[in-house]
Rosetta silent file (secondary structure, phi, psi, omega in degrees, C-alpha in Angstrom):
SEQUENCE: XXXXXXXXXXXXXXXXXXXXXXXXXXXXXXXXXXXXXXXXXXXXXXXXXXXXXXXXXXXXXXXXXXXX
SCORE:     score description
SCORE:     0.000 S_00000001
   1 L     0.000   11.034 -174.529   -3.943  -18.029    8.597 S_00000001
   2 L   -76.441  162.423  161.859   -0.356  -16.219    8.289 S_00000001
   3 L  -107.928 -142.421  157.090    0.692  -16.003    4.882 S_00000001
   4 L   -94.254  157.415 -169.202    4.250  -14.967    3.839 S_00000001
   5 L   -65.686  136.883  152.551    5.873  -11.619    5.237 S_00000001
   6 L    90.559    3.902  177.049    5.421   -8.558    3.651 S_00000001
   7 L  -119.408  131.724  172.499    2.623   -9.722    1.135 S_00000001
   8 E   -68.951  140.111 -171.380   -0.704   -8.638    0.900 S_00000001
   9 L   -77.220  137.765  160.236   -3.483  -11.276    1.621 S_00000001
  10 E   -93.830  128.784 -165.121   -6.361  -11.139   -1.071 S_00000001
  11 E  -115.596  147.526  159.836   -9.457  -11.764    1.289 S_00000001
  12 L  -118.362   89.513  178.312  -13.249  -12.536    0.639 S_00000001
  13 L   -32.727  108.419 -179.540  -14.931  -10.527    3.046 S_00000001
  14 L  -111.534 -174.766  176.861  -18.407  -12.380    4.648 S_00000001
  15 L   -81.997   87.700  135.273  -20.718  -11.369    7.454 S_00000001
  16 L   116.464   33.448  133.108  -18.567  -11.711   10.727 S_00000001
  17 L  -161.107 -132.424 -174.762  -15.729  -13.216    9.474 S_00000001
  18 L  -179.655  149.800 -168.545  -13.537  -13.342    6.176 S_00000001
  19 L  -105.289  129.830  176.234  -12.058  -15.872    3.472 S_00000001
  20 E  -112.568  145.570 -171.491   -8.541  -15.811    2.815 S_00000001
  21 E   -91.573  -50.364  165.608   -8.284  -16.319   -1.300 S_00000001
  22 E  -105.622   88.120 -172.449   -4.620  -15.456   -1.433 S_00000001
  23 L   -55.549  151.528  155.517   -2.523  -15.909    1.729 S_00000001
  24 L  -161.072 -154.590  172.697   -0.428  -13.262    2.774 S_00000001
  25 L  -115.695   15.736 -167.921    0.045  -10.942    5.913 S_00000001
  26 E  -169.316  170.988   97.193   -2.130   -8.037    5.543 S_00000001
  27 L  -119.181 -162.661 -159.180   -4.237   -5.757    3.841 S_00000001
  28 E  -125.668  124.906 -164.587   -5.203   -2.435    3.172 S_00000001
  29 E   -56.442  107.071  161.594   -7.357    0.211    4.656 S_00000001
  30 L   -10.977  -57.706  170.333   -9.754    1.165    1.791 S_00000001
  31 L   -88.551  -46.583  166.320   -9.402    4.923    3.124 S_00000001
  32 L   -64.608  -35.888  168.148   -6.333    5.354    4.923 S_00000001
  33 L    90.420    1.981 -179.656   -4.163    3.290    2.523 S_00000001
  34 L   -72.772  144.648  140.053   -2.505    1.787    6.165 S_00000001
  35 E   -80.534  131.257 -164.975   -1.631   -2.050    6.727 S_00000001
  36 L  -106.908  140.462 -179.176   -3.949   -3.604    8.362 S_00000001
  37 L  -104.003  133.411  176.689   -2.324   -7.493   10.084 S_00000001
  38 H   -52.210  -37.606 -149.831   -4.933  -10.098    9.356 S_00000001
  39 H   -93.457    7.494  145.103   -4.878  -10.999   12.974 S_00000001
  40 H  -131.211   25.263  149.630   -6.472   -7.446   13.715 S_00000001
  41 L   -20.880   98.550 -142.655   -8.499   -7.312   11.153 S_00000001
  42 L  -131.102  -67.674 -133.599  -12.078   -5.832   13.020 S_00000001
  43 E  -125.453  134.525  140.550  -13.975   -3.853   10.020 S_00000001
  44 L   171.513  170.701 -115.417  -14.954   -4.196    6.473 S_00000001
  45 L  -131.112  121.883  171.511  -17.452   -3.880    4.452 S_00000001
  46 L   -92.554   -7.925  175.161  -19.350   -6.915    2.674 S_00000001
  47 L   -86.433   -9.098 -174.154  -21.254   -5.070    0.244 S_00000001
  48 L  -146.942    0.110  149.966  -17.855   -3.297   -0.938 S_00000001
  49 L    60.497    3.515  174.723  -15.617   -6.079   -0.234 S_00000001
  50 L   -73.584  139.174  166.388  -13.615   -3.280    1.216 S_00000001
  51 E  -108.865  165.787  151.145  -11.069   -3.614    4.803 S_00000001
  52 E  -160.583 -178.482 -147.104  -10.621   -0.971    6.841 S_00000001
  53 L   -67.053  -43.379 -157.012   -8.294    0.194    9.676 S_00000001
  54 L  -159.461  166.863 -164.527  -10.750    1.340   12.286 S_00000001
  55 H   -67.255  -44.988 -162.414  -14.693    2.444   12.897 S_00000001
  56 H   -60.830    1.693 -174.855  -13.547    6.001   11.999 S_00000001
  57 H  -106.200  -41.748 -173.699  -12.629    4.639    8.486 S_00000001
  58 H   -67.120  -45.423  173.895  -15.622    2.625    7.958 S_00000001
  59 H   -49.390  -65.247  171.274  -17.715    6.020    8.868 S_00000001
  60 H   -60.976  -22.953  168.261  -15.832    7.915    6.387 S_00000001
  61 H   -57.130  -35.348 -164.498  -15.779    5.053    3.789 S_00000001
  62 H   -78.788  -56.032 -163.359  -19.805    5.392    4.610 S_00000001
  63 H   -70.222  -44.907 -153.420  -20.041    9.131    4.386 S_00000001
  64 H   -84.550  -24.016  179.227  -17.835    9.738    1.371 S_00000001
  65 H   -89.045  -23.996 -168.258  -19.839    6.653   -0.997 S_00000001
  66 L   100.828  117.436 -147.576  -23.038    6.469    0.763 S_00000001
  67 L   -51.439  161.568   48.992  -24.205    3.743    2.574 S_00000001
  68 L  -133.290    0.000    0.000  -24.171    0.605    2.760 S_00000001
């Protein structure tokens, strides 16, 4: 699942795992704007197709649009 270094992966986010559409080697925390490495990839959001870094990002991701 690596892609090539240094490129962002375009992913299609599912329930409890994820599609990669466009290999690469990362992508990017929705809130934080950090690279995220596919192979820790934990959180993101299928309704918003969103990744993000860590639970405290998904909370604020949560907080600031409004669930879901």
């Amino acid at each position: 699942m690596h892609g090539p270094a240094d490129v962002p992966a375009t992913i299609h986010y599912l329930d409890g795992s994820f599609q990669v559409l466009r290999p690469g080697n990362h992508v990017t925390c929705a809130v934080t704007g950090k690279r995220i490495a596919l192979e820790d990839l934990r959180y993101w959001s299928v309704t918003r197709q969103e990744a993000y870094i860590d639970a405290w990002a998904v909370l604020a991701a949560s907080s600031r649009r409004g669930a879901p």
